[in-house]
Structures are given as C-alpha cells and as structure tokens.
DOLUMDO-89099 format. One line per field, with one value per residue: x, y, z of N, C-alpha, C in turn; residue number from 1. Coordinates in steps of 0.2 Angstrom, whole numbers. Example, Ala and Ser with C-alpha at 12.3 -4.5 7.8 and 13.67 -1.06 7.14 Angstrom:
nx	(66/64)
ny	(-28/-11)
nz	(39/35)
cax	(62/68)
cay	(-22/-5)
caz	(39/36)
cx	(66/64)
cy	(-16/0)
cz	(39/39)
n	(1/2)
This chain:
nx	(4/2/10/4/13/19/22/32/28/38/40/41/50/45/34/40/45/35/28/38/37/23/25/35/25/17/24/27/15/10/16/17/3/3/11/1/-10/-6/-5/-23/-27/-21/-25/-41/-37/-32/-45/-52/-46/-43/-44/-34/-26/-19/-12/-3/2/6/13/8/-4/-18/-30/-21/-27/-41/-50/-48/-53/-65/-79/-80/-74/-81/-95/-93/-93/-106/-114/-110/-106/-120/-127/-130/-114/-104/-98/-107/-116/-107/-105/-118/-117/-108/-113/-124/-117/-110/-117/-127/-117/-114/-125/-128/-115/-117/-129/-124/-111/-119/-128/-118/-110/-117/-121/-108/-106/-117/-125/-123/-114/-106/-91/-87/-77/-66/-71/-68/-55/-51/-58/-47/-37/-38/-39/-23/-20/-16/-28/-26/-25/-34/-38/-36/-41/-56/-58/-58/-69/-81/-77/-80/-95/-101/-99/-105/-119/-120/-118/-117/-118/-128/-141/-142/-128/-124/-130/-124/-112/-110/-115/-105/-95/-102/-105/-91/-83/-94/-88/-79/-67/-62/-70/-81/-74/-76/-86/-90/-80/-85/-96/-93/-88/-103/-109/-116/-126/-136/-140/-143/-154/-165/-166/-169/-182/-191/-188/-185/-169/-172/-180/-169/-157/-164/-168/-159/-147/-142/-146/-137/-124/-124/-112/-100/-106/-107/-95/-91/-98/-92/-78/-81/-89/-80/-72/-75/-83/-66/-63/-54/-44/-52/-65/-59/-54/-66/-72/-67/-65/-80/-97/-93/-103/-105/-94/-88/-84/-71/-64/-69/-60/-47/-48/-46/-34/-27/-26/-16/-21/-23/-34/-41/-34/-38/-54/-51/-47/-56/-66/-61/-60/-74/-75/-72/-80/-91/-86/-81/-92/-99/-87/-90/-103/-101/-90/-94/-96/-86/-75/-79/-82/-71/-68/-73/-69/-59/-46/-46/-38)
ny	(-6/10/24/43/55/70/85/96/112/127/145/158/172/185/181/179/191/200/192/199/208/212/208/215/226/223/225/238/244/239/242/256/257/252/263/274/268/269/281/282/272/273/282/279/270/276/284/277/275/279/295/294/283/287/296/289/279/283/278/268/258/254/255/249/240/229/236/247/253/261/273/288/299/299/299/311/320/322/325/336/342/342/347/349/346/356/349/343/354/357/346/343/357/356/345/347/360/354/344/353/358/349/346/359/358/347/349/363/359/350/355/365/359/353/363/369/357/350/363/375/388/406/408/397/387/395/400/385/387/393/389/379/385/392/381/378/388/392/389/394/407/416/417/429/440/436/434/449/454/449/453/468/468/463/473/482/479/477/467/460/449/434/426/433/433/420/415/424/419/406/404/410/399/390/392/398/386/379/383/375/370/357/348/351/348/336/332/338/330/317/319/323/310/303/298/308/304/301/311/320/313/311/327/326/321/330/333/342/351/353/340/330/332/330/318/309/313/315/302/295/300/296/287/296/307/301/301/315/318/312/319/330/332/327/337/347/344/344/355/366/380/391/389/392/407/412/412/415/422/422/417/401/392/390/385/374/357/353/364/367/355/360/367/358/350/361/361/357/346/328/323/330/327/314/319/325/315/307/315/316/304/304/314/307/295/300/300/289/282/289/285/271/271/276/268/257/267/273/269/266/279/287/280/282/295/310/322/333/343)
nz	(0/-6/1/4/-1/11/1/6/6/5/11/-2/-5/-7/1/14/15/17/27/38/39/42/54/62/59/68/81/85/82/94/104/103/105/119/126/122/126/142/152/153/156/169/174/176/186/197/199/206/219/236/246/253/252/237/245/253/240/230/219/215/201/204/217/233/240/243/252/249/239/229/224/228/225/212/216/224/213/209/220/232/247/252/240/222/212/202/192/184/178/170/161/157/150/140/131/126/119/110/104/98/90/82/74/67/58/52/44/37/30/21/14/8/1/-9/-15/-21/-28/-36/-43/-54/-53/-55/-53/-44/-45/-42/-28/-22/-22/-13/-3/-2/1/13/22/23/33/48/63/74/71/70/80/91/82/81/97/98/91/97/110/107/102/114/122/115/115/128/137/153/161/169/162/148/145/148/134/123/127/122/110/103/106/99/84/77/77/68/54/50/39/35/35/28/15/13/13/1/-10/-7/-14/-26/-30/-32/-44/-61/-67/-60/-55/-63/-73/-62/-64/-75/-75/-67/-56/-41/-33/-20/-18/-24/-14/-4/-5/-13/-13/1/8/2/6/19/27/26/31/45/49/48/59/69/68/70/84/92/92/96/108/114/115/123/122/116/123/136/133/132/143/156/171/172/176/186/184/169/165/152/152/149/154/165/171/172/184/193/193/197/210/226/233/239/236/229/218/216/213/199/194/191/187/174/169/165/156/147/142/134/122/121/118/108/97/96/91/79/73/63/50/49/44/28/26/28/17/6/3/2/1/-12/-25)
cax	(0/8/8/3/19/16/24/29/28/41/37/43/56/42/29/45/47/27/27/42/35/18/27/37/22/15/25/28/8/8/21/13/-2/6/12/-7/-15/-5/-9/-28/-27/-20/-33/-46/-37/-31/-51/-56/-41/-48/-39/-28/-23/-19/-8/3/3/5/16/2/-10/-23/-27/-16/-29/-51/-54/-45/-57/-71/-82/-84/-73/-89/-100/-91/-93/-113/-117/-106/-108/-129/-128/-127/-109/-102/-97/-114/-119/-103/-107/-125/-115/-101/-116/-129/-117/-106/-123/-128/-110/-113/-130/-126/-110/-117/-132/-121/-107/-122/-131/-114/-107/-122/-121/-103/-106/-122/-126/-117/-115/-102/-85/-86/-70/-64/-72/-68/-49/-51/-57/-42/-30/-41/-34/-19/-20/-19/-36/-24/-24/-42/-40/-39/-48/-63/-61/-58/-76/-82/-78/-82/-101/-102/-98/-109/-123/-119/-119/-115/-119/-134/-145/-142/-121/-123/-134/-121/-104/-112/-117/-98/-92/-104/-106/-86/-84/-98/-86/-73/-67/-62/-79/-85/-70/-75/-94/-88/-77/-90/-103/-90/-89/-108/-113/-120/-130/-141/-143/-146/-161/-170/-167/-176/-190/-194/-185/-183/-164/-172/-180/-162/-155/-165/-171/-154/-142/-142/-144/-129/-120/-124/-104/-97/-110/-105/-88/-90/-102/-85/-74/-85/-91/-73/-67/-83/-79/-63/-60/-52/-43/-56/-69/-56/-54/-73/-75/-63/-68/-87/-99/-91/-107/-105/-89/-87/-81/-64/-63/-69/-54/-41/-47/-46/-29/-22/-26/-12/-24/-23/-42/-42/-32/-44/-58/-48/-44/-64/-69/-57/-63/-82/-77/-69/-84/-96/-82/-81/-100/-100/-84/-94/-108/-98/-85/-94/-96/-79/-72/-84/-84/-63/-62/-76/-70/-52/-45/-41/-42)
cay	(0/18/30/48/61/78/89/102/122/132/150/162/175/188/178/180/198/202/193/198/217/210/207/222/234/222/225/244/246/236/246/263/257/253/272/278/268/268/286/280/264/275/287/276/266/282/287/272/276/283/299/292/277/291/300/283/274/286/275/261/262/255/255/243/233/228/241/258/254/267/279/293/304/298/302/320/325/326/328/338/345/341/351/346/349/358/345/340/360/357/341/346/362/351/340/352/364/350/341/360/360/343/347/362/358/343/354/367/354/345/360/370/352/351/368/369/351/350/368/380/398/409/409/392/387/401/398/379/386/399/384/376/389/394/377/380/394/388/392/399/415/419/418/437/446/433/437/454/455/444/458/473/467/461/478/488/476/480/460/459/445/433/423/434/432/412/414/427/417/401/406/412/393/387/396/400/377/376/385/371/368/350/343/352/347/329/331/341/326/313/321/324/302/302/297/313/303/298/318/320/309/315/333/324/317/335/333/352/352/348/332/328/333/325/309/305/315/314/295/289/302/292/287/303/309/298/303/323/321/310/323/338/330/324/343/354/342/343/361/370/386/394/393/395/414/415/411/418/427/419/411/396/386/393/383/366/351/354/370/364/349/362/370/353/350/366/361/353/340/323/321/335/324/309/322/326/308/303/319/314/299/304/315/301/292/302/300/282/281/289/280/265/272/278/263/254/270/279/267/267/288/288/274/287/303/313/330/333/350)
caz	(0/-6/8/2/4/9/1/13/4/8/7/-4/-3/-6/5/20/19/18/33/43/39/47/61/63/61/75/88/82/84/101/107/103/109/126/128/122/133/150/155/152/161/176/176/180/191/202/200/211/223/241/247/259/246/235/246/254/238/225/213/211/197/205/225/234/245/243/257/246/232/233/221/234/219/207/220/226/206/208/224/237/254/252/235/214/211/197/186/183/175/164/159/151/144/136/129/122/115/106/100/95/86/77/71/63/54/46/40/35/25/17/7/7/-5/-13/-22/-25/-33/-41/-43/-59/-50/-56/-46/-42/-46/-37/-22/-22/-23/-9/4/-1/3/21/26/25/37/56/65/81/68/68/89/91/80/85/102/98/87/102/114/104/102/119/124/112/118/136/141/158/166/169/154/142/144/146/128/121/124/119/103/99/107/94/77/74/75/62/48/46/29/31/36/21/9/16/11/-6/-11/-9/-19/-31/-33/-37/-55/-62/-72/-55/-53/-73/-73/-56/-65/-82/-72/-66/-49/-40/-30/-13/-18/-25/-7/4/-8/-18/-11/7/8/0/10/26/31/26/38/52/49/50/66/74/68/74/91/96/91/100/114/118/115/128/119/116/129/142/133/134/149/160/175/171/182/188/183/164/160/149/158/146/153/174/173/175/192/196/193/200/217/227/237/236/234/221/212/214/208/195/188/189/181/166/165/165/153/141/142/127/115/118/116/100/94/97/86/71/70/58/46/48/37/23/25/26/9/0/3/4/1/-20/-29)
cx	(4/4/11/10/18/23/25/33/33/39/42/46/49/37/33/44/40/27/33/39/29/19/29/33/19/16/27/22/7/12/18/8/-3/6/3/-12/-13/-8/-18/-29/-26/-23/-37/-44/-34/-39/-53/-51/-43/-41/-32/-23/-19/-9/-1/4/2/9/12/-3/-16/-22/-24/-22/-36/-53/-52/-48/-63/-72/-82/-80/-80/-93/-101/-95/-101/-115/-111/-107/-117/-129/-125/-121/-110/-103/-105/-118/-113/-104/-112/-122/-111/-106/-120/-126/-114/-112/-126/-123/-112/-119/-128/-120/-113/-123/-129/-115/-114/-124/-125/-111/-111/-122/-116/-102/-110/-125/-124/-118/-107/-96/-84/-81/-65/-65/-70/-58/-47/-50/-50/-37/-32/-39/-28/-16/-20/-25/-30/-24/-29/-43/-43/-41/-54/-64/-61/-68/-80/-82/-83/-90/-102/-102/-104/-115/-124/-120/-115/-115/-126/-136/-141/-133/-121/-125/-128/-114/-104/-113/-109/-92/-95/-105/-100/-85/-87/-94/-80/-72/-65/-66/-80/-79/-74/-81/-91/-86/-81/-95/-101/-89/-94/-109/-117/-126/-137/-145/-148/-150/-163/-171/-172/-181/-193/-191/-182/-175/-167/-175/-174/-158/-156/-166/-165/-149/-136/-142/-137/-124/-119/-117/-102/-100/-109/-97/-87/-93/-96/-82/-76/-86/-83/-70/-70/-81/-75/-59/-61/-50/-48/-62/-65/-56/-60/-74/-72/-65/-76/-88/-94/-97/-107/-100/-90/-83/-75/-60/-61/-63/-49/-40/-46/-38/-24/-22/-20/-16/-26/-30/-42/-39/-36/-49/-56/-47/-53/-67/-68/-62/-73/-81/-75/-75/-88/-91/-82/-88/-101/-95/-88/-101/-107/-94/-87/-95/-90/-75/-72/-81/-74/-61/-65/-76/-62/-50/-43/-44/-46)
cy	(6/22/37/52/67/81/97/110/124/140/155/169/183/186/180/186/202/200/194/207/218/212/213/228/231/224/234/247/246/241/254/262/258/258/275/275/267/276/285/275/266/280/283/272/271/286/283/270/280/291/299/288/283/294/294/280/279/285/270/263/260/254/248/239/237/234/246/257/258/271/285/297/302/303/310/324/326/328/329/343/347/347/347/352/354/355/343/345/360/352/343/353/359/348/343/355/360/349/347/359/355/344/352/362/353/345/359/363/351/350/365/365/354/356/367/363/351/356/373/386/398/411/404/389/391/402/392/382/391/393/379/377/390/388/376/385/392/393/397/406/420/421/427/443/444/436/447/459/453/452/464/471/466/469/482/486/478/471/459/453/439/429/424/433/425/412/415/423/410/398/408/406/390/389/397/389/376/377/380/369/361/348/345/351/337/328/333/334/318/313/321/315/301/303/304/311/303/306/320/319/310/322/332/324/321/335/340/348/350/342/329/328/329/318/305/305/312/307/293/294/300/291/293/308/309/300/310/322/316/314/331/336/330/333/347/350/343/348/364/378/390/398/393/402/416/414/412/423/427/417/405/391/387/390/375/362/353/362/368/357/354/365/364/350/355/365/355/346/333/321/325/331/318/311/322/319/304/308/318/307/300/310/312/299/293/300/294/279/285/287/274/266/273/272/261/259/274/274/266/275/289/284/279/294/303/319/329/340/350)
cz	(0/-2/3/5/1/6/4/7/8/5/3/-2/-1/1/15/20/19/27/40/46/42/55/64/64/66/81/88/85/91/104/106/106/117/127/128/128/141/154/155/156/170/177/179/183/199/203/206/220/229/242/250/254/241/237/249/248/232/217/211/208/199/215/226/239/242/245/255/239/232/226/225/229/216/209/223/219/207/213/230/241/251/244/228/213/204/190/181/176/168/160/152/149/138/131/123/116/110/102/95/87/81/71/65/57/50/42/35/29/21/13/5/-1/-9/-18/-26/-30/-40/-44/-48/-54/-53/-50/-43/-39/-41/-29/-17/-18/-17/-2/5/3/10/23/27/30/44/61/72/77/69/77/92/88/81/90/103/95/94/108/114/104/107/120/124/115/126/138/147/163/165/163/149/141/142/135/122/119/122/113/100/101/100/85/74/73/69/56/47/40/27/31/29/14/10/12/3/-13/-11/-11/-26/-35/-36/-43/-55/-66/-67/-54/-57/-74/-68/-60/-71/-80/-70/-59/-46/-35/-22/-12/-20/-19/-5/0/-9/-14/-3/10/5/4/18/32/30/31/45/53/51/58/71/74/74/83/94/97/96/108/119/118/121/126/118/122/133/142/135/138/156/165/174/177/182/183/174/159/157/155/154/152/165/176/174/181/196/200/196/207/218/233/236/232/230/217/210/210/200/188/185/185/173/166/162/158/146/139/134/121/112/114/107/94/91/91/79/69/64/51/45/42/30/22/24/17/3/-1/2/0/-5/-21/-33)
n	(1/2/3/4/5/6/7/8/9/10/11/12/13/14/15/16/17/18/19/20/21/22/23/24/25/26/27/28/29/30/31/32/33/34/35/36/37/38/39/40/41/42/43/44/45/46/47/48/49/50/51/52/53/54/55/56/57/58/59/60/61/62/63/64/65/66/67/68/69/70/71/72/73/74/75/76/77/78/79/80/81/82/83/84/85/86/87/88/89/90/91/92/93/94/95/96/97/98/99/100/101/102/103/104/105/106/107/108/109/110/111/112/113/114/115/116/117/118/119/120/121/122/123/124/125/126/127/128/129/130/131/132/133/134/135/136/137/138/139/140/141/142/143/144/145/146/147/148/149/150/151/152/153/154/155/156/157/158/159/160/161/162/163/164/165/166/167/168/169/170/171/172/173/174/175/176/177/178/179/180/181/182/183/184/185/186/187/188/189/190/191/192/193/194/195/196/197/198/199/200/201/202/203/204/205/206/207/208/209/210/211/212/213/214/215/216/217/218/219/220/221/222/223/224/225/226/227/228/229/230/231/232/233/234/235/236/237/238/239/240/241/242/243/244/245/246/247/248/249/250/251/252/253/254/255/256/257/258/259/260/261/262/263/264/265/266/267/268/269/270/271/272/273/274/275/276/277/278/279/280/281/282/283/284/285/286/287/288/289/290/291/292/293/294/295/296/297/298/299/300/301/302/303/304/305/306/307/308/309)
C-alpha cells in the first residue's frame, strides 16, 4: 500500500518579507499602543483610589488593598456637601453645546457640498480654490480678531452677566466650530464620486434640488455623515482654547467640563487629584460612546471621501 507524501511548501522570498514586515508593524503598533494607553489605564485606576490610598501609595495604578477601592470621587462629582456639584452643569454644557456644534455643521457641510457640486454659479472654481488655501492657514490665527469681534459686540450690547451672557458666549463657542473647511472638503469630495448621471435623470424626471437633497443625495452620503459628526463632536468636545478665553472670569457654573478639569488640577490635594482623575474619565466616556456608534461608518466615509483639488 503507497503511503501519500506531503509535500511540505516552503514560502517564498516575497511571501517571508510580507510577513516579517507584518510582524514588525505588529509590535511597532503594540508598542505605541502601550504608551497611548497607559496614561488612560491610570486614570481610572487612580479614580477608584480613596484619598488616603492616594496619598501613601502614589506609585500604584490602582489601590493597593479591597478596602481603598471606593467611588466617593464619582460620587463628590454630583453631589457635594448636600448640593449638585459643578461637574454635573458642565457636563450638560459640554453636551448640548457640542450636540448643538454637530448638528449644525453637518447641515451646513451638506447643502454648502451640494451647491458647489451639483449647482453651476459663477465663481465656483474660485471659491472651491479659496477653501483650499483657508486650510492652510492655522485656525490659532483667527484667535484674536474673533475674540476681539467677540468683545467689541459684547460691549456695544452692554452684556453683563446673567442669561443673556450664558446665551451670548455660547453662541460664539458654537457658530465659529460650524465654519470648518475639512468637514466640508469631506462632504464636497463625496458628492463629487456620485454618478452625475443619478442627478441627470432626477433633474429629467422634473425633480426640484431639494427632492435631489433629501431623496438621492443625502442618503448615499450616510458614512461621510457619520464621519463629520465623529470629527466635529470629538473637536466641539474637547475644546479648551477657546472657551477657556470666553469664559474667564465667568460664572463658575457657565464653564465646559474641558474648561472645569483644570481648576481641578491646579489644586495641590490629594483628593483633588482623585476628583480630578474621575472627572477625566467621566469626561472620556461620550467619546467612547460615539466612537462606538460611528466605528462601523468611519471606514466606509474615510475609503469614499479625501482631500483633492
């Protein structure tokens, strides 16, 4: 009886340095990753860290015994000394005004696309080539003559204080965010992949521009969608620069959780710095939840979109 013999594959030269270069960006990757995520990993295990644990054990990342495990940072953040903290009014600012920010930007990139694509006007080109050059420009430039506009109206207005300042310097956290040019290079760019033939024939068939919007349009732009409101939310989010300027010398109750994390950290006490590790993480948390919401479209909106003149 003949006994089958394996022939054993060896791999090719090319086949060996595909995979040695695998490996290479593996442990390249893992090793970056490590550094990104050890400051994160000891954040929240310094949030779960009681005051005292803290202060004896300030080299361990998380507490050193069952009995120094505690929320009572958690619990400071909403309710302290028989009163809703702080954290709690920045939270719901940080939340509204971003959701505010995301709204309007993918409004404003979606019919701003939509003309310079599908739309002839005069100067197009010319505009198209305008947005290109204003991203080259670093947004720190526009810092004070905004706040300088920003003052000067506030003044002339006489806003002092009260409502009508909360309403005032809310509207200048939200409104200068919604003019980004990549969002709308992003949307541009994906409308510009559409078959014009799909447009072509809606406009045969008697189709007006905003049944082509909302019917034709606006659907297929779905990922690209999900991608600006990742991009915008993470930015509106995690902006400090800004309203720190506008909000200096403000109510207390008036500022972003971006902006309320650094009274936290200028304190020298151990429990401030517990505070301080749990407010971070609480204010991780939204990111992660809408990471988690857009994962499966940012891939899609990254493979159909991208920056070209």
């Amino acid at each position: 009886m003949e006994h089958s013999k394996r022939i054993k594959r060896y791999a090719t030269k090319s086949e060996r340095t595909r995979r040695r270069e695998k490996l290479i960006s593996f442990i390249v990757l893992l090793i970056a990753a490590i550094f990104w995520a050890f400051p994160l990993i000891y954040m929240v295990g310094m949030s779960f860290k009681s005051s005292m644990d803290l202060q004896l054990h300030p080299e361990t990342m998380f507490p050193s015994s069952k009995d120094e495990w505690t929320l009572e940072h958690y619990s400071n953040l909403i309710i302290r000394e028989g009163r809703i903290d702080n954290m709690v009014l920045w939270v719901l600012n940080s939340l509204w005004s971003t959701v505010a920010s995301v709204v309007l930007t993918v409004i404003v990139d979606l019919i701003t696309a939509y003309a310079v694509v599908f739309i002839k006007f005069k100067g197009r080109k010319t505009f198209i080539k305008f947005l290109l050059l204003w991203m080259a420009i670093p947004g720190v430039i526009g810092t004070a003559p905004s706040f300088a506009l920003y003052s000067t109206i506030r003044n002339a207005l006489d806003i002092s204080g009260g409502a009508g300042a909360y309403v005032y310097i809310y509207f200048w956290l939200i409104v200068p965010s919604v003019t980004g040019i990549f969002n709308l290079m992003l949307m541009r760019n994906f409308f510009d992949s559409i078959p014009r033939d799909i447009v072509e024939s809606a406009k045969s068939d008697g189709a007006s521009n905003a049944k082509i919007f909302f019917r034709i349009v606006c659907p297929l732009a779905k990922s690209t969608m999900m991608l600006i409101i990742l991009f915008t939310f993470t930015s509106s989010w995690n902006s400090l620069q800004w309203p720190q300027l506008l909000l200096a010398g403000e109510n207390p109750a008036f500022r972003t959780i971006t902006v309320g994390l650094i009274y936290y950290t200028t304190e020298a006490s151990w429990g401030q710095n517990g505070l301080a590790m749990a407010s971070s993480v609480i204010a991780m948390i939204p990111i992660i939840i809408i990471f988690i919401i857009t994962q499966n479209k940012m891939i899609d909106g990254l493979a159909s979109t991208g920056i070209k003149g």
